[in-house]
C-alpha positions in Angstrom: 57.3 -27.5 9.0 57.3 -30.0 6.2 56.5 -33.0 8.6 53.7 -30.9 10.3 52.3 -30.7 6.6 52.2 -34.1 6.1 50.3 -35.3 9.4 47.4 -32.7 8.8 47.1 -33.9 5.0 46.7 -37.3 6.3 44.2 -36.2 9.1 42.7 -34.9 6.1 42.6 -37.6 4.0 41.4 -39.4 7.2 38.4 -37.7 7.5 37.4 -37.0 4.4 37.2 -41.3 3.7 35.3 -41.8 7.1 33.1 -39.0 5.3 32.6 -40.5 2.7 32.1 -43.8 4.1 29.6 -42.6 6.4 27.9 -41.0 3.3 27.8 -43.6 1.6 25.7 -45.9 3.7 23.3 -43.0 4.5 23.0 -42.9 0.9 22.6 -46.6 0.6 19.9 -46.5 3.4 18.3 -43.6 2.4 18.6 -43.9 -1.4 17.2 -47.4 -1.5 20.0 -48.5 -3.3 21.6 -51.5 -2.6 25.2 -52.2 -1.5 28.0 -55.3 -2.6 29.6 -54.8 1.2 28.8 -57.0 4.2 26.6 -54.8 6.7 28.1 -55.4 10.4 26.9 -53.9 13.6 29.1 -54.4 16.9 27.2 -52.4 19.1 23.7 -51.1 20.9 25.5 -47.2 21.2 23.0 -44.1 20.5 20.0 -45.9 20.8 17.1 -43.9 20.0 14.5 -42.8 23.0 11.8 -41.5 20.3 10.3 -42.7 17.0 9.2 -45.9 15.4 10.8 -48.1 12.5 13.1 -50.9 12.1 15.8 -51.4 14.6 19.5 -53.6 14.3 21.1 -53.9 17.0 24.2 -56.0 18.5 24.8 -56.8 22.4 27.0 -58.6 24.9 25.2 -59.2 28.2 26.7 -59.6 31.5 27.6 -63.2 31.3 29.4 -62.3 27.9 26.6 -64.0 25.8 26.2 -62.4 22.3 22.8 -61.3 20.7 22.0 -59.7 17.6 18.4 -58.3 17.3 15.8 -57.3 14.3 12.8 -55.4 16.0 10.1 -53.3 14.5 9.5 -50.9 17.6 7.9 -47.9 18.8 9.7 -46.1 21.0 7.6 -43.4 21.0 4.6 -45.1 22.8 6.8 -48.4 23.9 5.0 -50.9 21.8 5.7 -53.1 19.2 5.2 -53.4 15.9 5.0 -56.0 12.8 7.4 -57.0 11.5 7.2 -58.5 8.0 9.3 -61.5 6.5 8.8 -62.3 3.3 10.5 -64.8 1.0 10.2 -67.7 -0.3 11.8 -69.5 1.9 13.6 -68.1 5.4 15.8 -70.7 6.6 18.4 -71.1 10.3 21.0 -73.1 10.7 19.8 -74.2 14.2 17.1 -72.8 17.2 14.1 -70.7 17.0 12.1 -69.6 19.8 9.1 -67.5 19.7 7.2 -65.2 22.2 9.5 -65.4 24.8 10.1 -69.3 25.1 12.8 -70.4 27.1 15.4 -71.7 24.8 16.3 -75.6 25.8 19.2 -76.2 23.9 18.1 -78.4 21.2 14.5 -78.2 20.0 14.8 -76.6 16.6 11.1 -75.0 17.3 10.0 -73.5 20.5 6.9 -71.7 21.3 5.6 -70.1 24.5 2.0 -70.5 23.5 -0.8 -71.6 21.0 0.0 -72.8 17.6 -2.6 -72.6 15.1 -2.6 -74.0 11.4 -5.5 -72.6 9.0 -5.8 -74.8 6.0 -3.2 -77.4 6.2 -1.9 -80.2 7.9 0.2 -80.5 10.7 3.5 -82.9 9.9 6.1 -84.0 12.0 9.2 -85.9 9.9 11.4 -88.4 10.5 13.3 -88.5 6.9 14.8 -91.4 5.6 14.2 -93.4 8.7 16.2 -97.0 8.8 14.5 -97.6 12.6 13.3 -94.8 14.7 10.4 -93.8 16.3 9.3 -89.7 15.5 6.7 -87.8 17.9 4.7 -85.1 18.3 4.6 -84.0 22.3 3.0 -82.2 24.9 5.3 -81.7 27.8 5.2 -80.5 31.2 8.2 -79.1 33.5 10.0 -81.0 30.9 8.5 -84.0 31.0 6.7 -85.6 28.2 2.9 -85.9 29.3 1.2 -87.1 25.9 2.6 -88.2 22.8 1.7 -89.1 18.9 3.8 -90.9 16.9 4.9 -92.9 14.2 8.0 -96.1 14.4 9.0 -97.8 11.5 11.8 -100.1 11.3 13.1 -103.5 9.6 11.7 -106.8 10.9 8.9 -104.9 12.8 5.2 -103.4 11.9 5.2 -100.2 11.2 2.4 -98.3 13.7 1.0 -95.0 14.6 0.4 -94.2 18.6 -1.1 -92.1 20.8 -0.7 -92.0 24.6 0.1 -90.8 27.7 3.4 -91.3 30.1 3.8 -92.0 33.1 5.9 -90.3 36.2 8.3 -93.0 35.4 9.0 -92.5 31.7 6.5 -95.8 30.8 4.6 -95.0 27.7 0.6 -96.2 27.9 -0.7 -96.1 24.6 -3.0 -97.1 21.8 -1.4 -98.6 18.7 -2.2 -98.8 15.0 -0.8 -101.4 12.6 -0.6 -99.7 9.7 -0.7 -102.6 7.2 -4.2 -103.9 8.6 -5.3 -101.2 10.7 -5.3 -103.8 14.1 -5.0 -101.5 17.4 -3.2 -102.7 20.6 -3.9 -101.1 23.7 -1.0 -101.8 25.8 1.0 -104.1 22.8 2.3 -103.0 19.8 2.0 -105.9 18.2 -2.2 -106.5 17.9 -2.9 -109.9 16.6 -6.9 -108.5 15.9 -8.7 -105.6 14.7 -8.5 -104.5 18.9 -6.3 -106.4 21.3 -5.8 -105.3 25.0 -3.0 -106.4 27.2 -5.0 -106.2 30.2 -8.3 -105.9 32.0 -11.2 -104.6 30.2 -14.1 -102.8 32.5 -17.2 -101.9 30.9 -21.3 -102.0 31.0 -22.1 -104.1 28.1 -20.5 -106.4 25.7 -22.2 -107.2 22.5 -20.9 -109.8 19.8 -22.7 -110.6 16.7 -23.3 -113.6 16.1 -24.9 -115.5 13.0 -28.8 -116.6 14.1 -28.1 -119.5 12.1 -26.1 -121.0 14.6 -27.6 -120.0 17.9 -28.3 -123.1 19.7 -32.0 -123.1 19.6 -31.5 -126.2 17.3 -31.4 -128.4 20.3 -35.1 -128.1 20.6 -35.4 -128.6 17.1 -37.7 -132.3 16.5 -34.9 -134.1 15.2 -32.4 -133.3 16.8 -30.2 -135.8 18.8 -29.8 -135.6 22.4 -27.3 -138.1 23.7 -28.8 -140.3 26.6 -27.3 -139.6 29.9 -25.4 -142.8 29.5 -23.7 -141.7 26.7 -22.7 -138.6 28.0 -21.0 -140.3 30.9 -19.0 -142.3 28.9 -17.8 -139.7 26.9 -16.8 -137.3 29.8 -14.8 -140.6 31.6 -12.9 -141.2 28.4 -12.2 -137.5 27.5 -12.9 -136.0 30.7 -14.7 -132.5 29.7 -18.2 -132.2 27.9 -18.8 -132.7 24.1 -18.4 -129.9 21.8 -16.8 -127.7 24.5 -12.6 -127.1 24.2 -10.0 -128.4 26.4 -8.2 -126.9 29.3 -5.0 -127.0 26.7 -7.4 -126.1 23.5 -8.4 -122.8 25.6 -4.3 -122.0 26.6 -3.1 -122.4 22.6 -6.4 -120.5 20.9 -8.2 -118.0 24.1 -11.8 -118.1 24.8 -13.9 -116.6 21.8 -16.6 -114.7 23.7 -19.5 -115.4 21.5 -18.6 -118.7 20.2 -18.7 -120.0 24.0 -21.5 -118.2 24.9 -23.0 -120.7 22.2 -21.7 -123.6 23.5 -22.8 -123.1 26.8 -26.6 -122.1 25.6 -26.3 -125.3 23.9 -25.4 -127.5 27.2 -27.9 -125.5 29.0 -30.8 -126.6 26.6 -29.9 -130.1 26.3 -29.4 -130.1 30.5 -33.2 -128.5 30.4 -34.4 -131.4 28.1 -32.8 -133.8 30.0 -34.8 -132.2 33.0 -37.8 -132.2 31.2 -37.2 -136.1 30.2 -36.8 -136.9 34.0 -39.5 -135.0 35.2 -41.9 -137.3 32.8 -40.2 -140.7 34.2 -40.6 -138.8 38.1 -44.4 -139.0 36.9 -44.8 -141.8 35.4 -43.1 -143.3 38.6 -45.6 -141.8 40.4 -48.3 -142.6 38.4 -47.8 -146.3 38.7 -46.9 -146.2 42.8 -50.2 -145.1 43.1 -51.8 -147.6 40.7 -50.1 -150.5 42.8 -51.4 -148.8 46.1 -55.0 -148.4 45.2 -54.6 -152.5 44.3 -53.8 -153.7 47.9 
């Protein structure tokens, strides 16, 4: 009889703590009061099929993976609701996805959907960077379609880019020096304010050129056109015309567009005095042939 005393004081006790235990949350959730002990939920059991409000909840799917959940729900009607942060700062430790993004295993941010910024700016970091290359991209099926970005490293210029890639990983983009503001489409390393590594296809090309030097002063009075005699020695000793640049000038320096352009107005004016020159000796030729006929 004694034991049996025992046991049901200890049921007692029991059942009474769990009581009070029990109470003492609902109080602390009802009560707004707050709590020093950790809240822990193992479990999705009695979940409600009615009503709206906040909802915590803990599951194990199939596979065994773990979930925990905050939702602001309405069972009632089967809709969501807000659901409020507010802090001044909310911080992980690792992955957030949002609206339903399919999580990839390593981008800290995912989104399944717009992303708007009303405001501000837009920044993508790469801290304390030694040598690296940080970008901004829009991907497809995983790939990386277009890109913006920023490298920095030692013994290199630093540059902005923006581009596309291709189906084999090749980047194809426009580059920004940014100590001089030079851009390099298809280099990174843009010796002028625009240099392109390749072919350039377009309608019109205009270069400004100082009307000073345009090469109407071949027809000036006083200028000095080289007799034909001259000219040929000069091209058999140097073998290319005067004032124009070497084969090997043209391999160390390029072509400048407007500067040639120039050169060769120049040669075609003194070729058209030359012409003119001729033409007066072709006349004065014929001139005296018929002077010597109308003798005999």
């Amino acid at each position: 009889m004694k034991f049996k005393a025992i046991s049901l004081s200890l049921c007692a006790a029991m059942g009474i703590a769990g009581q009070v235990y029990a109470q003492g949350l609902e109080a602390t959730m009802a009560g707004g009061n707050s709590t020093s002990y950790t809240l822990r939920l193992t479990g999705t059991g009695a979940v409600p099929t009615s009503g709206s409000g906040l909802e915590l909840a803990h599951t194990t799917n199939g596979d065994g993976i773990k979930n925990s959940y905050i939702q602001s729900y309405d069972r009632s009607n089967n809709t969501w609701l807000p659901l409020n942060l507010e802090s001044s700062l909310i911080r992980t430790l690792n992955r957030v996805t949002i609206s339903n993004s399919t999580d990839d295993g390593f981008t800290p941010l995912q989104v399944n959907g717009a992303v708007k910024s009303y405001g501000g700016n837009f920044r993508a970091f790469t801290a304390n960077v030694i040598y690296g290359y940080g970008t901004v991209d829009i991907a497809e099926d995983g790939n990386r379609r277009v890109f913006m970005g920023f490298c920095k490293g030692p013994g290199i210029e630093e540059y902005g880019t923006f581009g596309v890639v291709d189906n084999s990983g090749n980047e194809r983009g426009l580059y920004i020096v940014r100590a001089n503001g030079n851009v390099g489409i298809g280099t990174t390393v843009p010796k002028s304010k625009l240099s392109v590594n390749g072919n350039i296809t377009c309608q019109r090309v205009k270069v400004t050129i100082d009307p000073q030097e345009w090469a109407d002063f071949v027809f000036a009075p006083d200028y000095q056109l080289p007799t034909l005699t001259e000219l040929e020695n000069y091209i058999r000793q140097h073998q290319h015309l005067p004032d124009i640049p070497t084969a090997a000038e043209v391999a160390k320096n390029d072509v400048d567009l407007g500067e040639m352009n120039k050169k060769l107005l120049q040669k075609v004016e003194e070729l058209t005095l030359y012409i003119i020159q001729q033409q007066k000796e072709i006349e004065a030729l014929k001139d005296w042939k018929q002077q010597v006929e109308s003798k005999k």
